[in-house]
C-alpha positions as CSV (number, residue, x, y, z in Angstrom):
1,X,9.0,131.4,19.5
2,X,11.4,128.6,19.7
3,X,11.6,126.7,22.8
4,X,14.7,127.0,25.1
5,X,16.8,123.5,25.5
6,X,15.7,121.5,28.1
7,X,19.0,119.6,27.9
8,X,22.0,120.9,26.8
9,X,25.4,119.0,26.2
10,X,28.9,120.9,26.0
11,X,32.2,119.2,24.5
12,X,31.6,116.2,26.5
13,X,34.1,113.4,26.4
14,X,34.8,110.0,27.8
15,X,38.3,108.2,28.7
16,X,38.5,104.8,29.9
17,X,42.2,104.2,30.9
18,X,44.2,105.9,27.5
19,X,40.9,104.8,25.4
20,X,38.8,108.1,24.4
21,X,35.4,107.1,23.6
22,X,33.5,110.3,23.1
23,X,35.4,113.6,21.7
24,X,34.1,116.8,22.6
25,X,30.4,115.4,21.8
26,X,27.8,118.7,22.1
27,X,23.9,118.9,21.4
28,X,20.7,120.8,22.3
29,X,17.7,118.8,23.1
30,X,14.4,121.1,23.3
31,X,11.2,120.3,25.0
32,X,8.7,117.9,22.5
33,X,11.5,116.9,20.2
34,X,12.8,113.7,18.9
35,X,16.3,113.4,18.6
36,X,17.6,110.0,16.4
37,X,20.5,108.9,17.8
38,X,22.4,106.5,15.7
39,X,25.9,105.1,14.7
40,X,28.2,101.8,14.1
41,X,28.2,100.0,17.3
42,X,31.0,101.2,19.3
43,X,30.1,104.8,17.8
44,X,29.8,106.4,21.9
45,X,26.1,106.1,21.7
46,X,25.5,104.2,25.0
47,X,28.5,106.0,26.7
48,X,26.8,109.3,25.8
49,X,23.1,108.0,27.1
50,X,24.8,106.5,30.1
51,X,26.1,109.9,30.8
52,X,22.9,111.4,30.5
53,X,21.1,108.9,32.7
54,X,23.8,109.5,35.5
55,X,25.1,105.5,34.8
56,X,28.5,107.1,33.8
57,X,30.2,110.3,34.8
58,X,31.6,112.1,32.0
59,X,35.7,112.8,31.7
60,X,35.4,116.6,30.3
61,X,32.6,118.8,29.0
62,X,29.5,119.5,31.0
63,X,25.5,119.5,30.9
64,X,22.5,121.4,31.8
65,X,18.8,120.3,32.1
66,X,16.9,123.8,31.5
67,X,18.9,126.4,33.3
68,X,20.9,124.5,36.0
69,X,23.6,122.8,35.7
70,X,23.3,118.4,35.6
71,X,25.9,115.8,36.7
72,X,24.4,113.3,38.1
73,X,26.4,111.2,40.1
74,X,23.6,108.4,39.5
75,X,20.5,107.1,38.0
76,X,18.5,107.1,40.4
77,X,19.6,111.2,40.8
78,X,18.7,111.6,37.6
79,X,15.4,110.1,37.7
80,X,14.5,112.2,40.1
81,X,15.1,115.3,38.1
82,X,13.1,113.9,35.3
83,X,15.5,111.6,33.3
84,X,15.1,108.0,32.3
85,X,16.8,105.6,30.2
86,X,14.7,102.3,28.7
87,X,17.6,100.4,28.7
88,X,18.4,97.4,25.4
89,X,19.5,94.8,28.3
90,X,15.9,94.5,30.2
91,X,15.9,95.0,33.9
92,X,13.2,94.0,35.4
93,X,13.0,91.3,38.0
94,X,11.5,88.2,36.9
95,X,9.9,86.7,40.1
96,X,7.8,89.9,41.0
97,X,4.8,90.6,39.2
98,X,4.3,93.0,36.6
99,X,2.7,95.5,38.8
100,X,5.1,95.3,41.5
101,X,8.1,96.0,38.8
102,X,6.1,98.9,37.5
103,X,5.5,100.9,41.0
104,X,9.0,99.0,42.5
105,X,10.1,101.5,45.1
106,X,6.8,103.3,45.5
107,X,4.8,100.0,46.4
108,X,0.9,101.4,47.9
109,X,0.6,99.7,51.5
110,X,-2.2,99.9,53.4
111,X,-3.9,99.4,57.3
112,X,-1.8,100.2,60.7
113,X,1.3,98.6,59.7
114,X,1.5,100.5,56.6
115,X,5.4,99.1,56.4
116,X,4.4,95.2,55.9
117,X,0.8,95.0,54.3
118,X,0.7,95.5,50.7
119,X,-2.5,97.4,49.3
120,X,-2.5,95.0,46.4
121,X,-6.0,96.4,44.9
122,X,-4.2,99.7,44.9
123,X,-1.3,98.6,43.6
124,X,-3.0,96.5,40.7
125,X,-5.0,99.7,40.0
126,X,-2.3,102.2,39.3
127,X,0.0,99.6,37.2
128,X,-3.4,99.0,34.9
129,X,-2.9,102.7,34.5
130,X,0.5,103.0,33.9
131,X,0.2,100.1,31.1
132,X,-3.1,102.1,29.9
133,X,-0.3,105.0,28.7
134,X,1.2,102.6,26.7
135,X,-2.1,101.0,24.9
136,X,-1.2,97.7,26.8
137,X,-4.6,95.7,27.5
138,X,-3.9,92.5,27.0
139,X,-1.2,92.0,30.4
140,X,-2.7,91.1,33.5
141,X,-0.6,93.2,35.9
142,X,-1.0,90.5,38.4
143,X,1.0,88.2,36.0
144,X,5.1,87.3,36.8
145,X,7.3,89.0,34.6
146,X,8.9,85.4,34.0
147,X,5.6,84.2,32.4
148,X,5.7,87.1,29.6
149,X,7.0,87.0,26.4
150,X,10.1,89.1,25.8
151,X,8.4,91.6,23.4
152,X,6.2,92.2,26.5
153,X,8.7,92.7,29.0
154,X,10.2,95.7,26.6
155,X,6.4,97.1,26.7
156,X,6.6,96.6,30.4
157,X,10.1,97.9,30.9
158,X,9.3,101.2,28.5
159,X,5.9,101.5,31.0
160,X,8.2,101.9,34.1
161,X,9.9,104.6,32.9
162,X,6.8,106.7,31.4
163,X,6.3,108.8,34.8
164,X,4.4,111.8,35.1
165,X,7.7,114.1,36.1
166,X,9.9,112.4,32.8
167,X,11.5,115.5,31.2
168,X,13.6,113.6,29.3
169,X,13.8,109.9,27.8
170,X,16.4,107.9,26.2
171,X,14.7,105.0,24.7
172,X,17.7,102.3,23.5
173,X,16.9,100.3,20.8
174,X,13.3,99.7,22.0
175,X,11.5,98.0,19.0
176,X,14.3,95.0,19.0
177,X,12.0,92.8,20.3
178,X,8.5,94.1,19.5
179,X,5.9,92.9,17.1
180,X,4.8,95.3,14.8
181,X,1.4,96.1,16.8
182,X,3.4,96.7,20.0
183,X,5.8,98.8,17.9
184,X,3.0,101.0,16.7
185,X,1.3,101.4,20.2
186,X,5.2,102.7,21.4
187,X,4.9,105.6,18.4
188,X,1.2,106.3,19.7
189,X,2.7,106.9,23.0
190,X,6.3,108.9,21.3
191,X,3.6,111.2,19.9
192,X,1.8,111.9,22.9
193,X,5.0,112.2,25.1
194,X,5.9,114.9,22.2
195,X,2.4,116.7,22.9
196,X,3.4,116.7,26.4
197,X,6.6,118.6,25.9
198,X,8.8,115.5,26.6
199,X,11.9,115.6,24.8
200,X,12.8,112.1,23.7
201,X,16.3,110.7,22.6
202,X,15.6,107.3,20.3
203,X,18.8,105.1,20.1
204,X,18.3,102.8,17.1
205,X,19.9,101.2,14.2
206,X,16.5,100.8,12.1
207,X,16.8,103.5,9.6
208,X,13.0,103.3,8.5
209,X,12.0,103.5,12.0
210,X,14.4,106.9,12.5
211,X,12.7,108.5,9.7
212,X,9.3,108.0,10.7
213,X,9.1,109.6,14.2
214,X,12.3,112.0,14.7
215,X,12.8,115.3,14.2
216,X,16.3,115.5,14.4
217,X,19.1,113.3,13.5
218,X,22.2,113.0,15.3
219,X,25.6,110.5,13.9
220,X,28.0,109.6,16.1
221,X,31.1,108.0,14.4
222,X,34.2,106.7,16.7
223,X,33.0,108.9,19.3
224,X,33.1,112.4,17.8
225,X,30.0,114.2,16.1
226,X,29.8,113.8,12.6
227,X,26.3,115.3,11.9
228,X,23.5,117.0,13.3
229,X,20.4,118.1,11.1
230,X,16.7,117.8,10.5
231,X,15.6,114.1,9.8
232,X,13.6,115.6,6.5
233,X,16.7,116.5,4.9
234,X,18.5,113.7,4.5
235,X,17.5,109.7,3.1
236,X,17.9,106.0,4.9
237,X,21.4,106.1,2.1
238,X,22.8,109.4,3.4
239,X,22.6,107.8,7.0
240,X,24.1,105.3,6.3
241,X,27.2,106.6,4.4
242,X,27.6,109.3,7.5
243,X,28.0,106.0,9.8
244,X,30.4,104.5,8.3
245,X,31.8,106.9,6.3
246,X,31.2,104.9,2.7
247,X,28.7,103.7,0.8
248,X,26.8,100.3,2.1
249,X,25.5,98.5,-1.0
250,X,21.5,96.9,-0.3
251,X,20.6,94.6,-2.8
252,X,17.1,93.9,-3.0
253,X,16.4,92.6,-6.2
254,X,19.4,90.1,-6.8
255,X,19.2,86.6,-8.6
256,X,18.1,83.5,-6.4
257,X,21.1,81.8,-5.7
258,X,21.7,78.3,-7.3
259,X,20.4,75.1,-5.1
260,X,22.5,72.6,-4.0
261,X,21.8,69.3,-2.7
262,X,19.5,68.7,0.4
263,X,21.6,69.0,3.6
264,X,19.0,69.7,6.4
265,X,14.9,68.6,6.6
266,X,12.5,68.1,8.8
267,X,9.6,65.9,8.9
268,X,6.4,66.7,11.2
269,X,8.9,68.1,13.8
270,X,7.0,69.2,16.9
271,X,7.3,70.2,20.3
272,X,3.7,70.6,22.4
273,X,2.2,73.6,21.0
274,X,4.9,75.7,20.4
275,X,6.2,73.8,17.0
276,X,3.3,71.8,15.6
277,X,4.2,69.6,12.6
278,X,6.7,71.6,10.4
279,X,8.2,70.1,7.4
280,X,11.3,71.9,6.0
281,X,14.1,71.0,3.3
282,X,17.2,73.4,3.5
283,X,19.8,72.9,0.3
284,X,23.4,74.3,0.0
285,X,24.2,77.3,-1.5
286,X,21.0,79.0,-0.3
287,X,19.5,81.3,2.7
288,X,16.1,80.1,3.9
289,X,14.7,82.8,6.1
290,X,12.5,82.1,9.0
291,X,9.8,85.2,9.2
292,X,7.0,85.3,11.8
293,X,5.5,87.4,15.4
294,X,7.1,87.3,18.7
295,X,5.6,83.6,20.1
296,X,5.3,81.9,16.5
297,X,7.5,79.3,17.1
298,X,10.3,80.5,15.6
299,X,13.4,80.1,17.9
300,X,11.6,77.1,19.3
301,X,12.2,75.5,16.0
302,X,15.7,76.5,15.7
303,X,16.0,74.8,18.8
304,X,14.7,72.0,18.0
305,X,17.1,71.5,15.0
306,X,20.1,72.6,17.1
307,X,19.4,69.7,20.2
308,X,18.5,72.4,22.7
309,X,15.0,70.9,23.1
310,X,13.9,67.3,22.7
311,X,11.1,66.9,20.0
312,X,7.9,65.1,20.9
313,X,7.3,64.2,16.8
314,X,9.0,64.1,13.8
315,X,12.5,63.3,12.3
316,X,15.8,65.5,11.8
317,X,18.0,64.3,8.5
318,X,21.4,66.0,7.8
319,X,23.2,64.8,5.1
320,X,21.6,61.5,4.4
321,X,21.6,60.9,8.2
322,X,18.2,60.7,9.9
323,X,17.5,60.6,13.5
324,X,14.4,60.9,15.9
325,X,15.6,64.4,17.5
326,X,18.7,65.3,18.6
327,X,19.5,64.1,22.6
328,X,21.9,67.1,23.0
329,X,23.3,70.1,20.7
330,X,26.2,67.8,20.8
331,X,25.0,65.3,18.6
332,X,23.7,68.2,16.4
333,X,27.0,69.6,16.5
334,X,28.9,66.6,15.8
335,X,26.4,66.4,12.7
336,X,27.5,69.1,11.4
337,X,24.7,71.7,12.8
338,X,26.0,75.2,14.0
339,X,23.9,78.0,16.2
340,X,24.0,81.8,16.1
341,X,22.2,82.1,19.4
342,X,19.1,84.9,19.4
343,X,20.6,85.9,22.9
344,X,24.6,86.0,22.7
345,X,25.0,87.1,25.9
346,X,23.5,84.1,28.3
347,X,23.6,81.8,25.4
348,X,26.3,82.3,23.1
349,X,29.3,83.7,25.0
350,X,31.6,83.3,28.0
351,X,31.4,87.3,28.7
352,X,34.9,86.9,31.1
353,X,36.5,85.4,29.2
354,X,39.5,86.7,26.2
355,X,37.9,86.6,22.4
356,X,40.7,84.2,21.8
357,X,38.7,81.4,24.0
358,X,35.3,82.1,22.6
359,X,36.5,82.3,19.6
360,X,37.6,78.5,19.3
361,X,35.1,76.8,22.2
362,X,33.3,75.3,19.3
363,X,36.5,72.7,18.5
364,X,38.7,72.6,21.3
365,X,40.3,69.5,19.3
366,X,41.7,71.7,16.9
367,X,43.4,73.3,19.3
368,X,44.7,70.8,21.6
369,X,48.3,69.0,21.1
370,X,48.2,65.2,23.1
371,X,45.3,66.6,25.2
372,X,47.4,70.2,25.9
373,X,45.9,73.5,24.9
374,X,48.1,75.1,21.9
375,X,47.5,78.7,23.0
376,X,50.0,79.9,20.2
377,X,48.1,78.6,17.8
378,X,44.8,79.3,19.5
379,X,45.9,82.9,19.6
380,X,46.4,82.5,15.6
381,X,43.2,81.6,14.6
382,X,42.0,84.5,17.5
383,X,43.9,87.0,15.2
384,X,42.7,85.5,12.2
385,X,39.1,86.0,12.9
386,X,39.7,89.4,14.8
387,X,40.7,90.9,10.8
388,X,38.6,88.9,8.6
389,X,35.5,90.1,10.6
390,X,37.2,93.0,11.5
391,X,36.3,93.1,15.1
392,X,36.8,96.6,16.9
393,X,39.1,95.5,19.9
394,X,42.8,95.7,21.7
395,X,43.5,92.3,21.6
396,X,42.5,89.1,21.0
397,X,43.1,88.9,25.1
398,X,40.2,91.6,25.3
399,X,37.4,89.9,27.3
400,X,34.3,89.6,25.3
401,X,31.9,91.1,27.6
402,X,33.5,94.4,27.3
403,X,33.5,94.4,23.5
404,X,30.2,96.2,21.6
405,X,27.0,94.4,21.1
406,X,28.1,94.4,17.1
407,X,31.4,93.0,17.9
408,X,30.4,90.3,20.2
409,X,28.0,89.4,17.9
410,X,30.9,88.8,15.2
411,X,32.9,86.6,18.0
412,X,29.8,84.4,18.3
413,X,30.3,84.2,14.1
414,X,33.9,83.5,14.3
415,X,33.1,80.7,16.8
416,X,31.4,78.8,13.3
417,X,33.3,79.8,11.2
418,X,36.2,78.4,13.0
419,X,34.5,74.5,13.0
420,X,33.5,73.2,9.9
421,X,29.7,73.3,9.8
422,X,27.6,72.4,6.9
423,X,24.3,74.0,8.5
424,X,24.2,76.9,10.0
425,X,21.0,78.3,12.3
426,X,20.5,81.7,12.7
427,X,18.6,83.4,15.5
428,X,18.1,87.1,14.8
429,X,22.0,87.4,13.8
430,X,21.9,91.2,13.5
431,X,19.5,92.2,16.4
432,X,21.5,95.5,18.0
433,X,23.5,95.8,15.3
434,X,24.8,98.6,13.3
435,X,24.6,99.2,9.3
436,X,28.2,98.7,8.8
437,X,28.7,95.3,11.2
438,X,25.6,94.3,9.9
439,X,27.0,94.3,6.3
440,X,30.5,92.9,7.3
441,X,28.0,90.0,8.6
442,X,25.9,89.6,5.5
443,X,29.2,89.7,3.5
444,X,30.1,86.6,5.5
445,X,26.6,84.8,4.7
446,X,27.4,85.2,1.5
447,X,30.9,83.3,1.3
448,X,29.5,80.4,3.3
449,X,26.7,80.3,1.3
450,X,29.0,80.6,-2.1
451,X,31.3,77.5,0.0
452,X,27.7,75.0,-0.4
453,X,26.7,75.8,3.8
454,X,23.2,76.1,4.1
455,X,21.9,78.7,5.9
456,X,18.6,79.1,8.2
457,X,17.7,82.5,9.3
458,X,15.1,83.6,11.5
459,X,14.7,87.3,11.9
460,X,11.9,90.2,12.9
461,X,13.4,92.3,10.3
462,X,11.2,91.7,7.1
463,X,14.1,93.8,4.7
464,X,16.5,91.9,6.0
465,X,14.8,88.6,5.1
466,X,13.7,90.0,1.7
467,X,17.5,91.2,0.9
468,X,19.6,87.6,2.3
469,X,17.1,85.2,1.6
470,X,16.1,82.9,-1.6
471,X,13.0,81.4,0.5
472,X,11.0,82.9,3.0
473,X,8.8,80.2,5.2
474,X,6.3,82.0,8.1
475,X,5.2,81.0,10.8
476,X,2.5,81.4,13.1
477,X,0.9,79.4,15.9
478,X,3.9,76.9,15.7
479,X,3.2,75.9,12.4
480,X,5.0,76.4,8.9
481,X,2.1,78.3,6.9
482,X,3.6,78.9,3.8
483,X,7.0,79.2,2.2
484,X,8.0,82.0,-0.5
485,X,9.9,81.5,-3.5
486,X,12.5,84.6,-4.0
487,X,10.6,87.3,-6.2
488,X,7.2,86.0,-5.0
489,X,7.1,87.8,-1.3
490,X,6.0,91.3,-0.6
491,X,6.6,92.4,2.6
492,X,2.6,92.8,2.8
493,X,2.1,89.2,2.1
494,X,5.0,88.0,4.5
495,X,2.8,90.3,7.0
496,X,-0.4,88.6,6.1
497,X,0.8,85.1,6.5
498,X,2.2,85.9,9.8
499,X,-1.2,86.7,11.2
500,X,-2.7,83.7,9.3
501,X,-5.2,82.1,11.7
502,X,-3.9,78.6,12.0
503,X,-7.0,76.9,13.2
504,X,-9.2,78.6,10.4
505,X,-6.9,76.6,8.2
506,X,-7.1,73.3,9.9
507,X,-11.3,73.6,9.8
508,X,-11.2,74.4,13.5
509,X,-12.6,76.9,15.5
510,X,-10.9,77.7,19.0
């Protein structure tokens, strides 16, 4: 006997001013079931899971968790009936410990004056637990969030929410920043939440990942409903096209593209431990992809090359120029050195302000008229970028922080491709991105890398590596272990290297 629904969603909509988001949006989640949620960024899907979470009140339509009828008026209302959201954008405070973010708001005290003595033994105990759900070992709950890696603060963050009275769990892009052992240990857990009768929505944009643990597939596409069926019955190519509607060509098996002259290396570059020694040549025309785990040493190194950090060793050359380091990303800049930030929104992006002014912060001088801002022809260049990249928005007047991840993601692009850069590092370009940004993205790889730019691109996602790039270095332990030609890389021998044991190859031991 089938199960009844132990959430059920009826024609529910969304309006924000005269902009509809969601259109009449209805689904049936049942008890141990795991429903893909997926769609172009700006699709509804974080409106509809905000809904559900009680973070947003729907416009129309209503919802029912088993038999009663469910508003929530907020999350912490619906938590308490059972429903949590592992939000994309962590939450978790950084100067408490882990423990104390995992029981925050039921914190164990102990003795007469039960309202300022922490039981901390207690307290350590139960979060060991909690993190024992998730196969987590290896973090001492006793350690400061701020001290973790950010792969373990999603681990921690997905722990919090796995509570004994969870009905139902929205999970929002959760492998984004996990390796691929803390991504298998989360589908250990998905299956035994399943046994438990926990019905589970999974927001993502990893196709492979949708296929392997849901049992349902759900497509948003500009807010309205455009499929719901079993995951079996459909391939990763029929998700994509119900996206975005067409066809999105993946082209893994394409020519290496023709090398240019040298126009970025790196001699024994280092940083203490984090980057030990790498040596790296980067020539126009071609993509040189960065692969590695969480902690290898890969963003360091971009920084590095970008001026964010000062090197301890080594030299930087760009185009014949050689220097000890970079002093500031200014310099780099001025070198002809651009960044795609792995974090866009504290790094790469004035969130208040309009996409016209992110859009040309990277040369101001172009711009400027005898040292006054040309805002007609600042709002040109806005516009320009707004169709070439076809970014989703009003206007170019539209402040960036209420755009899309997807789309904010292809203002921090515009800011690049508005100054001349000859280098260009990127920092997990497409993380939280959808299949049809993505590939308006990797379309505009392409023409700089047809226009002689070198590229640089670190990324967790191996297929994406193995589809853009024409050379794959790994890294691991802060060192460059190996370099791929195109056509020479599996994606089992891009894993192996990864986990290569960097002291076993220096003759060391510890």
């Amino acid at each position: 006997m089938t199960p009844s629904p132990v959430l059920t969603i009826q024609s529910v909509s969304k309006t924000y001013a005269s902009n509809t988001v969601l259109h009449g949006v209805s689904l049936s989640l049942r008890p141990g079931e795991v429903l893909a949620l997926t769609g172009e960024n700006g699709a509804g899907k974080s409106t509809l899971s905000k809904i559900i979470s009680g973070l947003e009140r729907a416009s129309l339509g209503s919802m029912q968790l088993g038999d009663q009828p469910f508003a929530p008026a907020a999350r912490r209302e619906a938590e308490a009936l059972g429903v949590r959201m592992v939000m994309q954008e962590l939450s978790l405070v950084p100067t408490l410990t882990v423990a104390e973010n995992l029981l925050l708001g039921n914190i164990p005290h102990r003795g007469r004056w039960r309202a300022h003595w922490i039981d901390h033994a207690q307290l350590n105990a139960r979060a060991a637990q909690q993190l024992a759900k998730m196969g987590i070992q290896d973090i001492d709950p006793r350690t400061p969030v701020s001290q973790l890696g950010i792969g373990q603060q999603q681990m921690v963050e997905i722990a919090r929410n796995l509570q004994d009275n969870t009905r139902v769990l929205i999970l929002d892009e959760p492998t984004a920043m996990l390796t691929p052992r803390e991504t298998r240990h989360l589908f250990d857990q998905i299956a035994q939440l399943k046994a438990q009768g926990v019905a589970i929505i999974y927001v993502s944009h990893r196709l492979e990942e949708l296929v392997q643990i849901a049992d349902t597939l759900a497509v948003l596409r500009d807010g309205r409903l455009v499929q719901v069926c079993p995951m079996h019955s459909v391939t990763e190519p029929d998700i994509v096209q119900l996206m975005v509607g067409h066809a999105v060509d993946q082209d893994m098996h394409r020519p290496r593209r023709p090398r240019g002259k040298l126009l970025l290396s790196a001699k024994n570059l280092g940083r203490g431990k984090a980057v030990q020694g790498v040596d790296l040549e980067v020539h126009a025309g071609e993509v040189f992809g960065i692969a590695g785990l969480v902690g290898s040493g890969r963003t360091e190194l971009l920084r590095l090359l970008f001026g964010a950090d000062r090197a301890d060793t080594g030299e930087i050359t760009v185009q014949g120029r050689t220097v000890p380091g970079w002093r500031s990303p200014i310099q780099a800049i001025a070198a002809g050195i651009g960044l795609v930030t792995e974090d866009r929104k504290s790094q790469g992006l004035l969130l208040a302000q309009p996409i016209r002014i992110n859009t040309t912060l990277s040369d101001v001088g172009a711009v400027a008229n005898a040292g006054w801002l040309d805002v007609a022809r600042e709002n040109t260049i806005a516009q320009d970028m707004v169709q070439r990249l076809s970014i989703r928005c009003n206007s170019p007047e539209q402040a960036v922080g209420t755009l899309s991840g997807g789309n904010q993601q292809k203002v921090v692009f515009a800011r690049w491709l508005h100054r001349e850069c000859h280098v260009l590092l990127l920092d997990e370009p497409t993380r939280g991105v959808d299949v049809g940004a993505r590939a308006d993205i990797y379309a505009e790889l392409e023409k700089m890398a047809q226009a002689g730019k070198a590229l640089l691109m670190v990324s967790s996602d191996l297929r994406e590596l193995m589809q853009m790039c024409d050379r794959i270095g790994v890294m691991a332990q802060g060192r460059l272990v190996t370099v791929f030609e195109r056509g020479e890389w599996t994606e089992k021998s891009l894993l192996a290297a990864a986990f290569t044991d960097t002291a076993a190859l220096n003759g060391t031991h510890g």
